[in-house]
C-alpha positions in Angstrom: 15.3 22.5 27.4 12.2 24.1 28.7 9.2 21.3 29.9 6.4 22.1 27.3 2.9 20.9 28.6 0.7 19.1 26.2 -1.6 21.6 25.6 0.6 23.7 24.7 3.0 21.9 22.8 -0.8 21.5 20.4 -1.2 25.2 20.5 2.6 25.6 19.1 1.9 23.0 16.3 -1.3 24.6 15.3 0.6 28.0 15.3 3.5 26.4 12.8 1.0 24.6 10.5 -0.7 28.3 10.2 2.6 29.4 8.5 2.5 26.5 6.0 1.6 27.1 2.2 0.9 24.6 0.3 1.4 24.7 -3.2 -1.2 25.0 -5.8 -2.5 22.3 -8.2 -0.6 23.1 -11.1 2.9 23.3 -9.3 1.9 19.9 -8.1 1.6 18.3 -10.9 4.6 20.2 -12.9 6.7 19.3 -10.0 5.9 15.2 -10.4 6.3 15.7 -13.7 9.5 17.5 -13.7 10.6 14.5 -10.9 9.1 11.8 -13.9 11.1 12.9 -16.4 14.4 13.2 -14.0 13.8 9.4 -13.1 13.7 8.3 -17.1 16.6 10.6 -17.7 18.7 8.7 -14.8 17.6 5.1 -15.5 18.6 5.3 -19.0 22.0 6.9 -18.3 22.7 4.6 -15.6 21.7 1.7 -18.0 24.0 3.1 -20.4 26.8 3.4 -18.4 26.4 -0.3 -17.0 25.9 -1.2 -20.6 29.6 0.0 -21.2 30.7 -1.2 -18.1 29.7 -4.5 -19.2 31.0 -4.0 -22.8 34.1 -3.3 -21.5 34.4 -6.4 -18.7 33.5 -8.8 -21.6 36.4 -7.4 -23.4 38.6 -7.9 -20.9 37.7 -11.1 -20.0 38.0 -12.4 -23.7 41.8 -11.3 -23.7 42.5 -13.8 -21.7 40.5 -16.9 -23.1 
């Protein structure tokens, strides 16, 4: 790997950061809210599924008492 001095190793960075686009506003915020509703979606079928999960231990369990 080539030695890069620290001047230019800053020159290479500013050149890469050039290239960046950064999206707009609105994709912003329909991007958080598109990663909002994901998040509720998960929780509630994770909660679901552990609700069963637990439905089903108890069952178990009570067979044998």
């Amino acid at each position: 790997m080539a030695k890069v001095t620290p001047g230019a190793f800053i020159r290479q960075v500013r050149q890469e950061s050039a290239k960046v686009t950064w999206p707009s506003r609105k994709e912003t915020l329909v991007t958080t809210g598109m990663v909002f509703v994901m998040v509720f979606l998960a929780s509630m079928f994770f909660f679901l599924v552990d609700t069963g999960i637990q439905a089903a231990v108890k069952f178990i369990l009570s067979l044998g008492a």
